[in-house]
VEXSEGU-737209 format. One record per atom (N, C-alpha, C): residue number from 1; residue in one letter; atom name; x, y, z. Coordinates in nm, 2 decimals, always signed. Atoms other than C-alpha are relative to their C-alpha. Example, Ala and Ser with C-alpha at 12.3 -4.5 7.8 and 13.67 -1.06 7.14 Angstrom:
2
(atom 1 'A' 'N' (+0.09 -0.12 +0.00));
(atom 1 'A' 'CA' (+1.23 -0.45 +0.78));
(atom 1 'A' 'C' (+0.09 +0.12 +0.00));
(atom 2 'S' 'N' (-0.09 -0.11 +0.00));
(atom 2 'S' 'CA' (+1.37 -0.11 +0.71));
(atom 2 'S' 'C' (-0.08 +0.11 +0.08));
***
This chain:
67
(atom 1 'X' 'N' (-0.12 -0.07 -0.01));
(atom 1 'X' 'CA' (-0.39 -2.08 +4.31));
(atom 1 'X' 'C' (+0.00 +0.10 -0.11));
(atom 2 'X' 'N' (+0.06 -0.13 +0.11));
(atom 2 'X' 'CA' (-0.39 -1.72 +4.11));
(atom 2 'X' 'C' (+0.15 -0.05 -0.07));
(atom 3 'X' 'N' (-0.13 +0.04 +0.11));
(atom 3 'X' 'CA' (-0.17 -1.76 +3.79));
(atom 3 'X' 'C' (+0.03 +0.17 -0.04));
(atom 4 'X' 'N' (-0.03 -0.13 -0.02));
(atom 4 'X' 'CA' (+0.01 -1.44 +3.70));
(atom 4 'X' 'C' (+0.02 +0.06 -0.14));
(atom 5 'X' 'N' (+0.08 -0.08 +0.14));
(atom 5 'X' 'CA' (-0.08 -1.21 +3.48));
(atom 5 'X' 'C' (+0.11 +0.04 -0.14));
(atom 6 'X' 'N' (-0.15 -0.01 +0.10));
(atom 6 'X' 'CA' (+0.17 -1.19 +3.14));
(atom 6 'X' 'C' (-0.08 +0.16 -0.06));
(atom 7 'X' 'N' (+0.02 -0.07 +0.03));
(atom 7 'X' 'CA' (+0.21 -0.88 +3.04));
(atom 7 'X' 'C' (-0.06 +0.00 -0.12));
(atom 8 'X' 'N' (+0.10 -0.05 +0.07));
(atom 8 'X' 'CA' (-0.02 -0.68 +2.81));
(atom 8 'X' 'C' (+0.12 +0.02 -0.09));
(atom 9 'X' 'N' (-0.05 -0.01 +0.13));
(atom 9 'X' 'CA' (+0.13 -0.65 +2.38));
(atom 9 'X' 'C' (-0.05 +0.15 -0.01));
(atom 10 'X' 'N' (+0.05 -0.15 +0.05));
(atom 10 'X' 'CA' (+0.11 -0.26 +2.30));
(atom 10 'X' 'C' (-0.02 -0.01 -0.16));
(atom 11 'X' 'N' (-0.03 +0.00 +0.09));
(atom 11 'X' 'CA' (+0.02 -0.27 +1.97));
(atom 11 'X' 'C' (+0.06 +0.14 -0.09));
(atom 12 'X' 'N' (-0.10 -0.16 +0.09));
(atom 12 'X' 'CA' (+0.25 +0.03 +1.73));
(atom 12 'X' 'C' (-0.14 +0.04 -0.03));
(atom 13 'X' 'N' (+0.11 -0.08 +0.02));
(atom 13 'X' 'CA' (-0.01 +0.30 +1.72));
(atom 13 'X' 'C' (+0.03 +0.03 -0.23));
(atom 14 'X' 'N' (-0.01 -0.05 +0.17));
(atom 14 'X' 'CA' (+0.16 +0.34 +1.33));
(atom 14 'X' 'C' (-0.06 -0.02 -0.06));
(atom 15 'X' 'N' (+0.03 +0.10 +0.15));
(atom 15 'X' 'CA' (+0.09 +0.05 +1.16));
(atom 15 'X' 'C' (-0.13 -0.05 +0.06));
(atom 16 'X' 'N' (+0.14 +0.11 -0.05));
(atom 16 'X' 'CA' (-0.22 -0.09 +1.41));
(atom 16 'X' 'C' (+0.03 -0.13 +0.01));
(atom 17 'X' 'N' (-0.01 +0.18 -0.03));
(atom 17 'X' 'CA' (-0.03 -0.42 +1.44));
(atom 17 'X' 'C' (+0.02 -0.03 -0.15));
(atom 18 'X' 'N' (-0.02 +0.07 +0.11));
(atom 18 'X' 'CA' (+0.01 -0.46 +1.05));
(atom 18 'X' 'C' (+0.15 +0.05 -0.05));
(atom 19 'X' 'N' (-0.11 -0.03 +0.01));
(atom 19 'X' 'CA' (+0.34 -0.42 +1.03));
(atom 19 'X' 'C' (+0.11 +0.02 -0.14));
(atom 20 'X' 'N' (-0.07 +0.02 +0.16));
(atom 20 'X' 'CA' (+0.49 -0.53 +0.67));
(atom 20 'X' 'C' (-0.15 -0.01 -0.08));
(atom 21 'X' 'N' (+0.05 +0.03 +0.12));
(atom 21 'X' 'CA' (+0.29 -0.55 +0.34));
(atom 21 'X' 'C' (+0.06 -0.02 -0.13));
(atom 22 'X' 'N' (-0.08 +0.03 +0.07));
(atom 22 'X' 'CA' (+0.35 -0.63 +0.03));
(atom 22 'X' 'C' (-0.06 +0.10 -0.11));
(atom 23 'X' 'N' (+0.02 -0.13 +0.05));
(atom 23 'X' 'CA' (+0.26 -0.34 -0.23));
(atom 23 'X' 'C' (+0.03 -0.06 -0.17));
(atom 24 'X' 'N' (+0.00 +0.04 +0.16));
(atom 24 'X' 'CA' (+0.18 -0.43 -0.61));
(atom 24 'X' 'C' (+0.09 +0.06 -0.04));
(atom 25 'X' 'N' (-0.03 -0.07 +0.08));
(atom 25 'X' 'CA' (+0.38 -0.28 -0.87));
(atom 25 'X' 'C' (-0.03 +0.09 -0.09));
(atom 26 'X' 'N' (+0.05 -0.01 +0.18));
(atom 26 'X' 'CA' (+0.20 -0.32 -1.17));
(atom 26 'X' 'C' (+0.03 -0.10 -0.07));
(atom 27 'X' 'N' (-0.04 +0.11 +0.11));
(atom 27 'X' 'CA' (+0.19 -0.55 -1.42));
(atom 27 'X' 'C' (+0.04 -0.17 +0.03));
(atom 28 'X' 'N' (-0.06 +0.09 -0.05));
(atom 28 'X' 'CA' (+0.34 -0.89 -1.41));
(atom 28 'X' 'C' (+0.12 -0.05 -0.09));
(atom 29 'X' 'N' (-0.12 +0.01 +0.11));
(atom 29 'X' 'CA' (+0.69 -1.01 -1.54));
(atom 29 'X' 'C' (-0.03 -0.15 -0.07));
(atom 30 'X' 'N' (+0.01 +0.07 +0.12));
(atom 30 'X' 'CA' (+0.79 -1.27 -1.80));
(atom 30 'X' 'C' (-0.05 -0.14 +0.06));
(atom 31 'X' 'N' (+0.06 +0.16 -0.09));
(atom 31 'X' 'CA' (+0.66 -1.59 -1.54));
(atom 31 'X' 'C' (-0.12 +0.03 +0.00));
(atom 32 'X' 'N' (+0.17 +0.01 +0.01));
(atom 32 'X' 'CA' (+0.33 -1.46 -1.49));
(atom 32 'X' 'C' (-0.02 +0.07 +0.17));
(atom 33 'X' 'N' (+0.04 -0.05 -0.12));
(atom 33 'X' 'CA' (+0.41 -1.34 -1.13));
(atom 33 'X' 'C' (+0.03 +0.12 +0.03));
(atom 34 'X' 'N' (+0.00 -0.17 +0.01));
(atom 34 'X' 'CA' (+0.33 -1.00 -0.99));
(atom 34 'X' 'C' (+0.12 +0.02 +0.07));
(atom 35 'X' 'N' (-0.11 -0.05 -0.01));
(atom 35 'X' 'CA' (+0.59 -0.78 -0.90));
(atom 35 'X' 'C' (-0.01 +0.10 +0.10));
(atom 36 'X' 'N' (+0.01 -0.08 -0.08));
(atom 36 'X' 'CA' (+0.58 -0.63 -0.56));
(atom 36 'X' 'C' (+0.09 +0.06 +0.08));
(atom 37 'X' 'N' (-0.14 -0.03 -0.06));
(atom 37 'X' 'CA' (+0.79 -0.47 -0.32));
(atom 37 'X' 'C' (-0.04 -0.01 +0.17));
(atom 38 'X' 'N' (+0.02 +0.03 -0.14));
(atom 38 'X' 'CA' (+0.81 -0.54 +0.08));
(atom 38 'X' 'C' (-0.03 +0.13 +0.07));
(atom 39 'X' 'N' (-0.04 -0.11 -0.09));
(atom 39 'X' 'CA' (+0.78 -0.24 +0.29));
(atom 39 'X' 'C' (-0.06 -0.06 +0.18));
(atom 40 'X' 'N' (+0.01 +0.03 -0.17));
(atom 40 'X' 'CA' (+0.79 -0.25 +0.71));
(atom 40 'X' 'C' (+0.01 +0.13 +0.09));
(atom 41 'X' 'N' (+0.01 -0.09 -0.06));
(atom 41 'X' 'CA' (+0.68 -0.02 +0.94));
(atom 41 'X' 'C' (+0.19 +0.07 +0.09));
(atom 42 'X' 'N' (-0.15 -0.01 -0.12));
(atom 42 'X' 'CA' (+0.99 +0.20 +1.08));
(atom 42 'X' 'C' (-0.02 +0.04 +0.13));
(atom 43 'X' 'N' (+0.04 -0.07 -0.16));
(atom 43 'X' 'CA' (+0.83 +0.28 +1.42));
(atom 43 'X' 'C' (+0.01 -0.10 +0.08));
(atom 44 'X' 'N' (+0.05 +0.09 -0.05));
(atom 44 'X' 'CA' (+0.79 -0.04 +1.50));
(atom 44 'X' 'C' (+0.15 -0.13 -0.01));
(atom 45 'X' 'N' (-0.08 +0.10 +0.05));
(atom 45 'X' 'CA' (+1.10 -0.21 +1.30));
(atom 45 'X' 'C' (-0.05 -0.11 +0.00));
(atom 46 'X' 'N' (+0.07 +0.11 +0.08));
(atom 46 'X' 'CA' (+0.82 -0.45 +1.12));
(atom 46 'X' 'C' (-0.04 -0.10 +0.12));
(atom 47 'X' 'N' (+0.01 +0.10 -0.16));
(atom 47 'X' 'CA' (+0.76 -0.65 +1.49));
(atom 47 'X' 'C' (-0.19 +0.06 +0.00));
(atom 48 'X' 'N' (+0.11 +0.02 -0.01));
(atom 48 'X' 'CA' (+0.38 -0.50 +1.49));
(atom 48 'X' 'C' (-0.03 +0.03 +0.15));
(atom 49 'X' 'N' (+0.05 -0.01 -0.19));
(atom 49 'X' 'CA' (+0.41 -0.41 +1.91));
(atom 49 'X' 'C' (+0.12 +0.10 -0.03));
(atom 50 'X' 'N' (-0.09 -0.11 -0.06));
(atom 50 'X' 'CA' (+0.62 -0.12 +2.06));
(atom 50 'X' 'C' (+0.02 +0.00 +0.14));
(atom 51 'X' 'N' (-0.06 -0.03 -0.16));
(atom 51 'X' 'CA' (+0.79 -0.08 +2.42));
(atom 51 'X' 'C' (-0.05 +0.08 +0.04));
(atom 52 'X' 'N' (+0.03 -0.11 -0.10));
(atom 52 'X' 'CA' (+0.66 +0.16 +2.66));
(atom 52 'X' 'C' (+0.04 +0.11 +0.01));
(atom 53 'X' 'N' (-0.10 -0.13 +0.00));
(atom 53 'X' 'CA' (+0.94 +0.39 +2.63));
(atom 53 'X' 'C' (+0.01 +0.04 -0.17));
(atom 54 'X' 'N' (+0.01 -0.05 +0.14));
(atom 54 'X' 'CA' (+0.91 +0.39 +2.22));
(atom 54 'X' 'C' (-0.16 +0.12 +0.00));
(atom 55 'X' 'N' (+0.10 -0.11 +0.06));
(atom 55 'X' 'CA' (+0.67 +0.67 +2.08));
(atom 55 'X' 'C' (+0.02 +0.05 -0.16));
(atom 56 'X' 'N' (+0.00 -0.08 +0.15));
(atom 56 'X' 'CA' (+0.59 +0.85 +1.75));
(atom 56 'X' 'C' (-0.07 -0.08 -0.12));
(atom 57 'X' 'N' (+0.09 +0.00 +0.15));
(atom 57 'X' 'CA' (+0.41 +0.81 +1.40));
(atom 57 'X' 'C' (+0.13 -0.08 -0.08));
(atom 58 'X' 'N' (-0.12 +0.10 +0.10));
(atom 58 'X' 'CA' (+0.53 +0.53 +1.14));
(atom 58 'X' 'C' (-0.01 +0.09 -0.09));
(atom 59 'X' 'N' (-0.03 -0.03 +0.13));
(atom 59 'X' 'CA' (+0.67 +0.62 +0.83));
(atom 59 'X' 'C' (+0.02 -0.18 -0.06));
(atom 60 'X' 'N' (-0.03 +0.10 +0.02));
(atom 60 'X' 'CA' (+0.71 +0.30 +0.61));
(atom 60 'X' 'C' (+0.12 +0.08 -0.09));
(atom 61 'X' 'N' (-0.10 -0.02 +0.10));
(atom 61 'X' 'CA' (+1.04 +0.26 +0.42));
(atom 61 'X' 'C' (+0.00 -0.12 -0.08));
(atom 62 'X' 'N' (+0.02 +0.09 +0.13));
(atom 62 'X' 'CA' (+1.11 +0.05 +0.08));
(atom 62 'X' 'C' (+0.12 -0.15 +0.12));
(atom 63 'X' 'N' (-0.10 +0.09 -0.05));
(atom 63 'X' 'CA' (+1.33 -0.28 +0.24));
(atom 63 'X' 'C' (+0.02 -0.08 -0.09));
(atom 64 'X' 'N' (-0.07 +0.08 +0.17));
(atom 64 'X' 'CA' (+1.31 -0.54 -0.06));
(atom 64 'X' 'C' (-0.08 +0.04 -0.15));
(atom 65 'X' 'N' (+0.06 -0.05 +0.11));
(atom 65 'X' 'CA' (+1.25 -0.51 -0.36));
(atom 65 'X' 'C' (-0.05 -0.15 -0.10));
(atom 66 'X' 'N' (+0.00 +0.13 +0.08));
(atom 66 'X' 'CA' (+1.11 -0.84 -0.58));
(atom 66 'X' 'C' (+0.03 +0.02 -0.10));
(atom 67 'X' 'N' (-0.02 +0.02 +0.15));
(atom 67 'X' 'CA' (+1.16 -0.93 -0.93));
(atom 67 'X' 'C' (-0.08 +0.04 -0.06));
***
């Protein structure tokens, strides 16, 4: 019996499927741990796949910020 085919994952031409990272600072604070900040693709709104009807070039924006 044929099993039915699940659709195909587009992956965001932006990020290539890597969606968030986490981006050093510099340095490390008074605990010993580094100090980075989150950013996520905005083309994709950090999910790593796009809809069929989405298009366009990521930009990343800042979203958290750590200690």
């Amino acid at each position: 019996m044929a099993q039915p085919t699940p659709a195909r994952v587009q992956i965001c031409p932006g990020c290539d499927g890597f969606a968030s990272a986490e981006v050093t600072r510099g340095g490390r604070d008074h605990r010993g741990h580094l100090r980075t900040v989150t950013v996520h693709c905005t083309a994709c709104q950090g999910t790593g796949t796009r809809s069929v009807r989405s298009a366009g070039y990521a930009t990343f924006t800042l979203v958290s910020v750590g200690r």
